[in-house]
C-alpha positions in Angstrom: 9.9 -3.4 33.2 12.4 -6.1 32.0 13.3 -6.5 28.4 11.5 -9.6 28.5 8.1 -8.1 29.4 8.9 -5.5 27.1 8.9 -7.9 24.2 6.8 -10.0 25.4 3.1 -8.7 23.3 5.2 -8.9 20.0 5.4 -12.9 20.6 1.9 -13.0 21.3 -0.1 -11.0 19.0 -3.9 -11.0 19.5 -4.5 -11.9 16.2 -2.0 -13.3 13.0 -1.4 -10.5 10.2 -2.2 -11.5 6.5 -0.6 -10.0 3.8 -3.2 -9.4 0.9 -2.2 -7.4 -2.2 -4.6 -6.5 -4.5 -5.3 -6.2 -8.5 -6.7 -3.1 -10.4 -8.9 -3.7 -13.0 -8.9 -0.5 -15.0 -11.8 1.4 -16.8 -12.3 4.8 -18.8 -14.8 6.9 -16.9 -17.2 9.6 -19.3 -15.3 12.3 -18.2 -12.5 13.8 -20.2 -10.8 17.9 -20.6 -9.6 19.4 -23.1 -9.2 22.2 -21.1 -8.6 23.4 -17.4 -12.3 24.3 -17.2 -13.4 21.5 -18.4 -10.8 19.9 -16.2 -12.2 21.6 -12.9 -15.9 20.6 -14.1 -14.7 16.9 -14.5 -13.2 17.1 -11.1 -16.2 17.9 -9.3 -18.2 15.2 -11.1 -16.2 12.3 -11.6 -16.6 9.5 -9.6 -14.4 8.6 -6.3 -12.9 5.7 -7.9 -11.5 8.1 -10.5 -9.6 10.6 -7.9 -8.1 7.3 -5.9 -6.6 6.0 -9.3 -5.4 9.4 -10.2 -3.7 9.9 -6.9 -3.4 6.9 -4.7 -3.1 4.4 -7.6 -0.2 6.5 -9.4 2.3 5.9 -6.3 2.1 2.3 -6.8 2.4 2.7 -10.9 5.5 5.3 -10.7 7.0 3.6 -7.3 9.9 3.4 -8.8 10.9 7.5 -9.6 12.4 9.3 -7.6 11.5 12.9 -8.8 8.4 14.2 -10.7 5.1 14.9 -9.7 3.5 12.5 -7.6 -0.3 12.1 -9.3 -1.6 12.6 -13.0 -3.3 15.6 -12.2 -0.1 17.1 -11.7 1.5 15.8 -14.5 -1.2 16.9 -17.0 -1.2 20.2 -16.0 2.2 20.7 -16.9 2.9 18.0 -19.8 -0.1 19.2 -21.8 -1.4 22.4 -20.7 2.1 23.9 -19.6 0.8 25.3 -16.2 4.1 24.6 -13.8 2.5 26.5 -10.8 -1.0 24.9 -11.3 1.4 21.3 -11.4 3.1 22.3 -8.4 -0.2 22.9 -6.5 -1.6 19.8 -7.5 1.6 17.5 -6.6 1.7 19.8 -3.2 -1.2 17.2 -2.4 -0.2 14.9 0.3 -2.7 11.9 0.5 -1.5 11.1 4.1 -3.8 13.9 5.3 -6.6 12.6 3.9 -9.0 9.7 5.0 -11.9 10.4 3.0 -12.2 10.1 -1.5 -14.2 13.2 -1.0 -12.2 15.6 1.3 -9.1 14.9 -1.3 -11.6 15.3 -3.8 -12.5 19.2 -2.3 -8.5 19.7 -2.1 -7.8 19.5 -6.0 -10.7 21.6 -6.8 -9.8 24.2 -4.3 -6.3 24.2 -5.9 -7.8 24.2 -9.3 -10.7 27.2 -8.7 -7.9 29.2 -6.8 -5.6 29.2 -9.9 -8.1 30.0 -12.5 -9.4 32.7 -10.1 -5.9 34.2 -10.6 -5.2 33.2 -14.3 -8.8 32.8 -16.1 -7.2 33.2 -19.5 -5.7 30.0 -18.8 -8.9 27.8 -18.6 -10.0 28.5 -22.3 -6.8 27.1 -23.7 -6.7 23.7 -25.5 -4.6 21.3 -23.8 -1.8 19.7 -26.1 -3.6 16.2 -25.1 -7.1 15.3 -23.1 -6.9 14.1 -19.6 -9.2 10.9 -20.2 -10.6 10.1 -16.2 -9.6 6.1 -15.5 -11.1 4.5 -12.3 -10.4 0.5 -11.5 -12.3 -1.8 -10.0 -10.2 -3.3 -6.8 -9.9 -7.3 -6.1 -8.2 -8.4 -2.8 -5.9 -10.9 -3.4 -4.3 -13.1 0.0 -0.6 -14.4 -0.6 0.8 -16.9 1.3 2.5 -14.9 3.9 1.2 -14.6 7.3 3.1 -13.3 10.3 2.1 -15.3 13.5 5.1 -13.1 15.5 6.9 -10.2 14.7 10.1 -11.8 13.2 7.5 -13.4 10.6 6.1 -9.8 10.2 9.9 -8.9 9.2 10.3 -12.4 7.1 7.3 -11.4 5.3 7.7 -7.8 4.5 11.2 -8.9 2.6 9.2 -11.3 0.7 6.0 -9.7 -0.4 5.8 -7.4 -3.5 5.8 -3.8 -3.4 2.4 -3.8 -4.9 1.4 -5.3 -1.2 3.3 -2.6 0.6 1.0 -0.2 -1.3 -1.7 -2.4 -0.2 -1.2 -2.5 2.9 0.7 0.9 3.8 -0.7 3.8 1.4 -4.3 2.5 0.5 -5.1 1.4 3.8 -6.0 4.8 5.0 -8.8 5.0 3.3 -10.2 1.8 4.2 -9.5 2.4 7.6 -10.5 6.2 7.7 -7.6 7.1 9.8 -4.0 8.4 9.8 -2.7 5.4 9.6 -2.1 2.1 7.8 -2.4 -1.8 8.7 1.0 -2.1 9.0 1.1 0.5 12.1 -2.9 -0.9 13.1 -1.2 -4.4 13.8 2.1 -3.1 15.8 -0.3 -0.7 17.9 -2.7 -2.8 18.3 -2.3 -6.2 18.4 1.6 -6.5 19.4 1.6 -3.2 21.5 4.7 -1.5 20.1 3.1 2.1 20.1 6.7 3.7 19.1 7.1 1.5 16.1 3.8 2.1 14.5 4.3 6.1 15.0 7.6 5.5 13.5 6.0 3.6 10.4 3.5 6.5 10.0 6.6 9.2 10.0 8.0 7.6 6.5 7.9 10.0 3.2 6.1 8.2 0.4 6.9 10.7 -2.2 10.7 11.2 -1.9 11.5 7.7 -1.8 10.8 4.5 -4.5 8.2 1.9 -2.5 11.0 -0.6 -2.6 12.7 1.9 -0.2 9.4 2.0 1.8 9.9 -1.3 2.7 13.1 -1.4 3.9 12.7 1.8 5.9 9.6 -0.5 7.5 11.7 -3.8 7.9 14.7 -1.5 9.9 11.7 0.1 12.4 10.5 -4.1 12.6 14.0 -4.7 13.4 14.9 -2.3 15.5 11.6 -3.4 17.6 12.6 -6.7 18.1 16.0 -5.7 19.8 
């Protein structure tokens, strides 16, 4: 196969990609602990909306550090209830694995049930705070950018804001129910640059600030169009 040919479906994508971000218009559920117990109860009958904001949503809110716990489950359990191996369990939580609200849902309680099953002197204890449980309500909102080729894809990842990289790269999954994101959906299949999009799925989200997300994805672009 020439170079040419090889290049050839990332000039002629079956379809233009949009970049949409999106707002989060946040709301305080009925559910609140004082406690781990009434942390684990809370767990199993808050709404979806409330684990997404509590784990998906707080990559986008903390992008930008490096180290700590990556959701506010985590960070409760050892800021108020000083539980660093219930903390650890919780961060240990990697929502790449998951494309359902509900199986990440089943995850944190298991990890929850498991360590009171071992400590169950801690779940009487009053917290130093309450964990109050937030959920937001989502609106899609198109920018301007729209990549027609995939130099424009590149143009446009350097100019969009991180809060569309989350968009686009971390929530995805869950609208699309699969291991992936748009970002890697596009490349595969609409410019046919199987490699790139594996490569996109590869990237840590939790070591790394979003802002570095995006330039790891703008080198794999890059890299592509060579």
């Amino acid at each position: 196969m020439t170079s040419a040919a090889a290049t050839a479906p990332a000039q002629a994508p079956v379809k233009p990609f949009y970049f949409n971000t999106s707002a989060h218009l946040l709301r305080i559920t009925r559910q609140k602990s004082n406690t781990l117990s009434e942390f684990l109860d809370a767990l199993r009958e808050c709404p979806e909306g409330s684990i997404f904001q509590h784990a998906f949503r707080t990559l986008q809110e903390h992008h930008f550090i490096r180290e700590g716990f990556s959701n506010d489950f985590a960070h409760w359990a050892l800021s108020a209830c000083n539980e660093p191996s219930l903390a650890e369990g919780l961060a240990s939580v990697d929502v790449r694995e998951f494309t359902s609200v509900g199986q990440l849902r089943e995850r944190f309680i298991q990890i929850v049930e498991t360590f009171l099953q071992r400590s169950p002197g801690a779940g009487a204890r009053t917290a130093r705070e309450s964990f109050y449980f937030c959920a937001s309500d989502t609106v899609i909102i198109p920018t301007s950018f729209v990549a027609h080729t995939l130099r424009e894809f590149a143009e446009g990842l350097r100019s969009v804001s991180v809060h569309c990289v989350h968009h686009h790269f971390i929530e995805a999954r869950l609208r699309l129910k699969l291991m992936s994101n748009d970002f890697s959906q596009w490349l595969l299949e609409d410019l046919g640059l199987p490699d790139a999009a594996r490569q996109l799925n590869r990237i840590d989200i939790y070591t790394v600030t979003l802002e570095d997300v995006r330039n790891q994805i703008i080198r794999i672009v890059e890299r592509a169009l060579i």
